[in-house]
N, C-alpha and C positions, 0 to 999 in steps of 0.2 A: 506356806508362807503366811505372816500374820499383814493383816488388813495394811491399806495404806493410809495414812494421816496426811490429810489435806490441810493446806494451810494459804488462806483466803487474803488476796492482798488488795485491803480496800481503805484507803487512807486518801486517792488522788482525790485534785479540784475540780478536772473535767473542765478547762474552758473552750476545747475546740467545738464540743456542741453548745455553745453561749447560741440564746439566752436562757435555752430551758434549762442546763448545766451551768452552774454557780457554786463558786467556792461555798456558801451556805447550802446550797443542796447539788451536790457531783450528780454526774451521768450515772454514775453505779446505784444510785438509788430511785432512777428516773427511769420510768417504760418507755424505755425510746425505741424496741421491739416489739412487739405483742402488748398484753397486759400484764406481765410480771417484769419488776427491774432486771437488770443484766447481773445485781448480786443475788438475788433471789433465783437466778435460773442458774449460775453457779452453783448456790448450794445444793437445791435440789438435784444438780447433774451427781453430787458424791453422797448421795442418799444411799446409795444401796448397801447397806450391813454387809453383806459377803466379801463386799471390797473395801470399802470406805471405812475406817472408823470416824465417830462425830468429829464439824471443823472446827481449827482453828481459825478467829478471822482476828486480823492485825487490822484496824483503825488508828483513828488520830482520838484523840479527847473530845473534839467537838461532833462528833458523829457517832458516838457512842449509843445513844438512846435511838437515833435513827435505824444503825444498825440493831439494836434489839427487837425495835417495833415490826421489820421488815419479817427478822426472823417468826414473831409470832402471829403473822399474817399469815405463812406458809406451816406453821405448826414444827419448826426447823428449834434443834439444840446446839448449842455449840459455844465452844471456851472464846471469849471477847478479851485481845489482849490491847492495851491503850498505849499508845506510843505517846508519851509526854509533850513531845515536838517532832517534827516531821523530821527525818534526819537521811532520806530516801531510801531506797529498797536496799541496799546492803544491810543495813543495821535493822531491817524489820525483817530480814531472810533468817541473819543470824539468830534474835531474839526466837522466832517461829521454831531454827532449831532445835537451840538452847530448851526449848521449853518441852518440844518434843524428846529429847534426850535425858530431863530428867526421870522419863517413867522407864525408856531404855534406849542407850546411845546409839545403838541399830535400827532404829524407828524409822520405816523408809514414807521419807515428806516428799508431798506433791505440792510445790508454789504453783496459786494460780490466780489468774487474775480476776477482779470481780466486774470489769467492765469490756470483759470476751463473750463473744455470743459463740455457743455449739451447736449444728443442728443433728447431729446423731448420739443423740445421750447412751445407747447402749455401748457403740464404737469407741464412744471416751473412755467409757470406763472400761473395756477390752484393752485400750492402748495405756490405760494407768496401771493394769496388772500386769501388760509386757512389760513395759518399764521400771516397773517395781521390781523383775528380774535381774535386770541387769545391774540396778542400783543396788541390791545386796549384794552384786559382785565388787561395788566401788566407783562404779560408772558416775559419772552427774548427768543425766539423760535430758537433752533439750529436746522439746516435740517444734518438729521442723515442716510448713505447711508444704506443700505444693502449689507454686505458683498459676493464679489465673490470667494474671495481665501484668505489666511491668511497674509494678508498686515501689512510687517513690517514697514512700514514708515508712517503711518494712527496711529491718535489719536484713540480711541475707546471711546463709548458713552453707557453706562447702562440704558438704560429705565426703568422707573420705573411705579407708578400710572397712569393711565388717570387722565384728566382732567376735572374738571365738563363743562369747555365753551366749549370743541371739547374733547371727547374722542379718538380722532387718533391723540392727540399731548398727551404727555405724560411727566411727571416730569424728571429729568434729577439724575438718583441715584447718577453716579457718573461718571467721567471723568476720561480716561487711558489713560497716555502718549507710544510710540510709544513701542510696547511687540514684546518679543520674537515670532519666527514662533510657539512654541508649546503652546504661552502664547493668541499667537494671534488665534488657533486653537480650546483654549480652549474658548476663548470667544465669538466664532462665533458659537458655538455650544449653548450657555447661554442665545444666542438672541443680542447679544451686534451689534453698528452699529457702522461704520465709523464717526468720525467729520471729516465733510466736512469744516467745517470752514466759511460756511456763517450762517448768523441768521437774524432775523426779529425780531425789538422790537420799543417799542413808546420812539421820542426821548426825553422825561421827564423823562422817566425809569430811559435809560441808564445812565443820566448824572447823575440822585440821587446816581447809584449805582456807577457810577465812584466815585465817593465823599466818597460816605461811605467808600469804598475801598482803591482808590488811589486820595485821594484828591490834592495832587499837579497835576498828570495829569490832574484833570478837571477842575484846574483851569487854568493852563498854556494854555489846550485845546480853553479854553469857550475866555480868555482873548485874546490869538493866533485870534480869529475868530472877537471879537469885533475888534480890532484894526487892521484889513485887509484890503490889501488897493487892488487899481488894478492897473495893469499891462499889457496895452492891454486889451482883452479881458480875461485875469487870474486874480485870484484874489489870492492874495498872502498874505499869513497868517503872522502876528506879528513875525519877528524873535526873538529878545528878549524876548518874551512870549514865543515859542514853546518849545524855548531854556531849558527852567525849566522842561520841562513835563520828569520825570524818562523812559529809555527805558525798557521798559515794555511790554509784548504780551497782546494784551486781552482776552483772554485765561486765562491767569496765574492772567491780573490785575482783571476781571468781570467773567466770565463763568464758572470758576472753584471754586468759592467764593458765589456767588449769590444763593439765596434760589429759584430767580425767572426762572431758565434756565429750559426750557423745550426741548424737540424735537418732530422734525416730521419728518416721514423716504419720505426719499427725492430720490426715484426712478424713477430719469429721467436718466439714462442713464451717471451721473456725471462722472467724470475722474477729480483728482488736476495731469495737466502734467508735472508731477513731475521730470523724467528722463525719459533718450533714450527706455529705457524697458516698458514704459508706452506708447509714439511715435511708437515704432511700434506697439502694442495691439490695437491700435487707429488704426491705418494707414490699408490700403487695402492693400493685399498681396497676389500674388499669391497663385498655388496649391502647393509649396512647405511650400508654410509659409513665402517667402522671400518677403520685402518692399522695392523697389526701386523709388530712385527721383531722378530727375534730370537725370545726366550723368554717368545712375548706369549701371555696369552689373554681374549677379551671372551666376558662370556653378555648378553644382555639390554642389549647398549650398540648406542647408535647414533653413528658421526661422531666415534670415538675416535681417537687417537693414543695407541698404548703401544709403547714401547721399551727392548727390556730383554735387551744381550748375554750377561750371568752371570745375576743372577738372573731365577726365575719371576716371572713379574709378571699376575697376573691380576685382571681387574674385572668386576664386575656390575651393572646396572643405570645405567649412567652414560650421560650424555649430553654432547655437546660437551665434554669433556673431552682433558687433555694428561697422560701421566705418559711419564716419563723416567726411569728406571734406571738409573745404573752402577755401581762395584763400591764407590764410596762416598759416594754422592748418590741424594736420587732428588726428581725434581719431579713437583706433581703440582699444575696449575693448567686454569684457563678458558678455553677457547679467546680467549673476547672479553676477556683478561685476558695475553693470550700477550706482548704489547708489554711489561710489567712485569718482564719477568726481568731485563732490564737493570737497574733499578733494583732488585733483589732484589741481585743480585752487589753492587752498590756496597754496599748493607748488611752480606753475608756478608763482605767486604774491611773494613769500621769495626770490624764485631766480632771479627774476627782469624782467620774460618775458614781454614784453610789449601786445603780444598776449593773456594773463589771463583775460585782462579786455577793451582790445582797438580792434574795426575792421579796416580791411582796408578801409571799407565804414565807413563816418563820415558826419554825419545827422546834418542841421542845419536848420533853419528856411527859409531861403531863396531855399535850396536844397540839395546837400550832395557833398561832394569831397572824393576820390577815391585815395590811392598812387599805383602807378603805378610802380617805381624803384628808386632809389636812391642809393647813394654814398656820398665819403666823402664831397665833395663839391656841389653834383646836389641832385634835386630831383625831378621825377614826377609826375604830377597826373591829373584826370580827373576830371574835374569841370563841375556839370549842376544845372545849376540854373533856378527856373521854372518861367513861364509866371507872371509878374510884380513883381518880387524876385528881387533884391536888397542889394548887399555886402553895408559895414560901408564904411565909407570914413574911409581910414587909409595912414601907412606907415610903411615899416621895416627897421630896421638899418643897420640889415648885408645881406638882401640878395637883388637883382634883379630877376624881373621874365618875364616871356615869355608870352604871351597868342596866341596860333591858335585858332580860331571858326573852329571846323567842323560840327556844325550844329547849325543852328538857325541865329540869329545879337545879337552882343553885344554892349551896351551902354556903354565906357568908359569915364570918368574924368580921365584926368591925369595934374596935376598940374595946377587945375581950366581950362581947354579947357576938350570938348567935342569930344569925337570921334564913331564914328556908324564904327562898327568890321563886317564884312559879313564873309561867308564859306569862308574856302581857305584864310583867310588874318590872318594877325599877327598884336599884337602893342607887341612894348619893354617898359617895367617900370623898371627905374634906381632904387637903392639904395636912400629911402631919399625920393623918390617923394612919391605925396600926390595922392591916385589914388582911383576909385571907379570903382567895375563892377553891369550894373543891366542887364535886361532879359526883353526890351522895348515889345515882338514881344509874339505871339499867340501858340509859342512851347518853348517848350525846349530848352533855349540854352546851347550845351556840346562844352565845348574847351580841349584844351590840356594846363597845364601850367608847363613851366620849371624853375625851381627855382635854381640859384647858389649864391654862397658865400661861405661864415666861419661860418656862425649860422643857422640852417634852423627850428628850432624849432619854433613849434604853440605860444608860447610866446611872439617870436617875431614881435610883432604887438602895434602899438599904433590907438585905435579909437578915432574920432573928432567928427563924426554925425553916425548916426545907427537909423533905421527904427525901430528896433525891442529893442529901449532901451537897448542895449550891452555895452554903454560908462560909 
């Protein structure tokens, strides 16, 4: 049988882990396990050539370069497809088809998520070659966990018959969306499994059954993909197509409609890291039960979670507790309270915090910049731009800014002249001028830049040339 084609679904916001998870940087690209993101240990789990052909990963436009940089951290390949707008996982399954189906309609696709944690990487990929069996038969294979405690935030899955191609994949009776604790107790006694939310199916299947189903998504999907153009090394789906496909789960548009859904209990070790009560079940923890990262410390606690990378964060006498640190948030909730962050962010979003959905750190393709302080007329922040990175030629109208190198040399343009910036030096850019910074040199260059005037907003910018297509 030929390999399977993974197809990487990483477009969410992540707000149930707020603060560290922010619509500007999702939980998928945050170590909120070990030291690699939960999409970078995704891709790595369909490394292996014998099974895996290289993935595909479906994003949004704004996480595009995020996504690339992760990948070449891990020295990982793979097709980047941009979904113009978020249009939810129907219309990013179908596209994922569609595109697999162009090289050949039989192409048996693995959706998976990129913010799932597995801890038996060989097991998985055992159980994506079982399933890849049955799915050349027609099957759409959902991998179904085995419950360890009665999870209310977990779809639930009825098994039903074997199958005559693989009797340990089984017909799928029926699909429960997320039950009460004593509904969810009942069902774990009945044999019932968790939907995990990945599946394996051929991508000819899926598109017929998109159609039957939700025929505007597979067309919008299939048209989205014919008419993709590229972008760098992205490839960027038809906006005006994508635009039609109804928002829709696939769940609700295929899996839950479909005659063909089967499952196979999928006992590697899974986790969807859904909130902070799930971060720490995961996380190592001492003999109290308490997880400490970073700049944590517990006296007198039992079964804590504290995280805290700049500041000190320390607690006493606390029990089942969550607190969250960053450089300008800090949560501090109920274990059996952890599900509500989500609904905390919708609030800090009504009230206008900027903290709901922005960090302080702001990731771009050249590198990220930092605010540091500000007021009504200044503002600071730390800029590092990486080895051959490359700011747009621009200009702002209200503000003047400052540059000190304190590490690295910097290459600036300021009103067509050249200048090379070393450690310890400064350049001033007026109001108006037309100015460029890149990163000529073999580290990291971090400067400090002070920015004053009457306007200091990210808006404030006009591009004229951009490496990375921004004008």
């Amino acid at each position: 049988m030929s390999r399977v084609q993974p197809v990487i679904m990483c477009g969410g916001s992540g707000t149930r882990v707020w603060p560290e998870s922010r619509e500007s940087l999702p939980k998928q690209f945050i170590p909120l396990i070990g030291d690699r993101s939960t999409f970078q240990a995704i891709v790595e789990l369909v490394g292996d050539r014998a099974i895996f052909d290289p993935a595909i990963v479906i994003t949004n436009f704004a996480y595009r370069f995020r996504v690339a940089e992760q990948l070449t951290e891990i020295g990982a390949e793979a097709t980047v497809l941009l979904e113009p707008e978020r249009r939810d996982s129907a219309a990013a399954v179908g596209a994922g088809a569609a595109w697999a189906a162009m090289r050949d309609p039989k192409t048996i696709v693995a959706v998976l998520a990129a913010d799932h944690v597995v801890k038996d990487g060989k097991r998985f990929a055992e159980l994506c070659a079982q399933a890849a069996v049955a799915a050349a038969a027609g099957e759409i294979v959902t991998f179904g966990v085995t419950p360890d405690h009665p999870a209310t935030g977990y779809g639930y899955i009825h098994p039903g018959e074997p199958l005559a191609v693989d009797p340990q994949v089984r017909r799928v009776e029926r699909f429960v969306e997320k039950p009460s604790e004593e509904r969810a107790r009942e069902f774990i006694e009945s044999g019932y499994l968790w939907n995990s939310g990945n599946f394996v199916f051929r991508a000819d299947v899926m598109l017929e059954e998109l159609a039957r189903f939700e025929p505007e998504v597979a067309a919008a999907s299939s048209q989205a993909v014919a008419l993709a153009d590229k972008d760098l090394s992205f490839i960027v789906l038809d906006r005006e197509s994508f635009a039609k496909a109804p928002k829709i789960s696939i769940d609700y548009a295929v899996m839950e409609r479909t005659h063909r859904a089967a499952v196979l209990a999928f006992d590697v070790g899974w986790s969807d890291v859904g909130q902070w009560s799930t971060v720490w079940r995961l996380s190592p923890r001492d003999a109290d039960g308490n997880s400490l990262r970073g700049r944590a410390v517990a006296i007198d606690s039992s079964n804590v979670l504290v995280r805290s990378d700049e500041h000190l964060a320390a607690v006493i006498g606390l029990d089942n507790i969550i607190v969250v640190a960053t450089g300008d948030a800090v949560l501090v909730a109920h274990q059996s309270k952890a599900d509500k962050v989500k609904q905390l962010v919708e609030q800090l979003k009504l009230e206008r915090h900027p903290e709901a959905t922005q960090h302080r750190r702001m990731y771009r393709p050249w590198g990220y910049y930092q605010s540091i302080d500000q007021g009504a007329r200044y503002q600071v922040k730390r800029i590092v731009v990486r080895p051959g990175g490359r700011l747009s030629l621009q200009k702002h109208y209200h503000r003047a800014e400052h540059w000190i190198v304190v590490r690295g040399a910097a290459e600036v343009t300021l009103d067509g002249n050249d200048h090379l910036v070393h450690e310890n030096e400064s350049i001033y850019l007026p109001i108006g001028s037309n100015h460029r910074l890149a990163n000529p040199g073999k580290i990291d260059l971090e400067l400090i830049e002070v920015q004053t005037g009457s306007y200091l907003g990210e808006d404030d910018i006009v591009r004229f040339e951009d490496v990375y297509n921004r004008v």
